[in-house]
N, C-alpha and C positions, 0 to 999 in steps of 0.2 A: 504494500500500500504506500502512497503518497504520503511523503508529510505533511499533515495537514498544519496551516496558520494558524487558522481562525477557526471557530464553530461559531454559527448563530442562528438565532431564531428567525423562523419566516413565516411566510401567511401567503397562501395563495385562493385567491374565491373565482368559484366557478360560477355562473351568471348565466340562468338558460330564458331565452325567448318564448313566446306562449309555442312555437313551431318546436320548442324542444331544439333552437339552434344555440352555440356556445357562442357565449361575446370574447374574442380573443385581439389580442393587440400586438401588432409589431413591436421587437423592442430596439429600440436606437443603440443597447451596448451591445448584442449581439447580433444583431439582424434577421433575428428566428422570428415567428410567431410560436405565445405561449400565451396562457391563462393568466389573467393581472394577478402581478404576486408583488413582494417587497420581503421589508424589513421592519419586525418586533425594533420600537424605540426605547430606550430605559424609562420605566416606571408606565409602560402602557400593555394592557394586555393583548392575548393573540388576537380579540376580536374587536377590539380599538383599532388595533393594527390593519386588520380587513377593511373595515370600514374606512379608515382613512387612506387608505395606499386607493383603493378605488375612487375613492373621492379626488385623491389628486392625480394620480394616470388619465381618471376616464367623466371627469365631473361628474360620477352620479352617485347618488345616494340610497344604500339600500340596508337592507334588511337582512340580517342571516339567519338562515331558517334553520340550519343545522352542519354540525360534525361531518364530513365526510371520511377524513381520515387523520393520520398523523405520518408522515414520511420520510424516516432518518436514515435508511440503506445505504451507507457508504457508495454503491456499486452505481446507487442515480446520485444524490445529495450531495458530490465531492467534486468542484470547479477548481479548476485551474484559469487564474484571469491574464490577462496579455502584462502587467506588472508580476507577472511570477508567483503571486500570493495563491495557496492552494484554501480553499474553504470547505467545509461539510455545513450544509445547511438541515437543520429541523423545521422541514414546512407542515403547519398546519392549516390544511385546506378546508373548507363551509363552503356549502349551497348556499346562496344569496339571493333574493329579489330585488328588481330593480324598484326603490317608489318614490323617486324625484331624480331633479337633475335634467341634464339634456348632455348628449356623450358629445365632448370634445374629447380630442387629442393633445395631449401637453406635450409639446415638442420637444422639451428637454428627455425626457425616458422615452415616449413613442413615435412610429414612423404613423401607424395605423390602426382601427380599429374597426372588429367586423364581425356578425354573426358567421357563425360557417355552421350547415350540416354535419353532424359528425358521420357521414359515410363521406363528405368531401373536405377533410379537412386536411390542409395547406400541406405541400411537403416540408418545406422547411420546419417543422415544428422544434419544439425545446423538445430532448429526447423524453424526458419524465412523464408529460403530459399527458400522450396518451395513456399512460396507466391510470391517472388521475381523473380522467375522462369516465374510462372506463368503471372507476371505482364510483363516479359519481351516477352514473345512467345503469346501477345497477339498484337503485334508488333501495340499498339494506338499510336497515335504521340502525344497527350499530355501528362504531366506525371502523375500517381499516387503519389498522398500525404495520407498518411498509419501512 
């Protein structure tokens, strides 16, 4: 295994359309499309966190309706960034509803922003996602831990 740097806490919220389609966003520091995700701030919890990182990627305001899962597997959760720094991320991901807002792009984090079907969704994606995806449209009520 890599040396890791850093560990930290994330959040990533999934957001489905009434079409059952994912809202995903280009992201400006890798150029993938992935699920709006971030970064746990000190003294905020994981679903302040949610709430806010979507509020400023994608201006909108929502609701989390539930747990999806929790996902620390080294084997997805471990980046190496273009400064060298290697990280393992602990993302905790929520189903979310949208109920205000109107979706801009904040050009400092994103390129773009898009419902996709998930039988068509983008190749480029974040490699992680799809499993997230899938954890998510398998609509279990308890959560995955990944």
């Amino acid at each position: 295994m890599k040396k890791i740097d850093y560990i930290y806490p994330g959040v990533a919220v999934i957001i489905l359309d009434n079409n059952n389609k994912v809202l995903l966003q280009k992201r400006r520091d890798v150029g993938l499309w992935g699920i709006p995700s971030g970064h746990v701030e000190p003294g905020e919890s994981v679903k302040e966190a949610a709430i806010r990182e979507v509020k400023e990627e994608a201006n909108l305001d929502i609701r989390i309706k539930h747990l999806i899962g929790v996902y620390s597997d080294p084997d997805s959760q471990v980046f190496s960034y273009p400064n060298g720094e290697v990280v393992h991320f602990i993302t905790t991901c929520f189903l979310a509803e949208v109920i205000g807002g109107e979706l801009e792009c904040d050009p400092k984090e994103s390129l773009e922003f898009k419902y996709f079907a998930y039988d068509n969704l983008p190749k480029k994606l974040l490699p992680m996602h799809p499993r997230w995806l899938d954890d998510a449209l398998a609509f279990q009520e308890s959560a995955f831990i990944r």
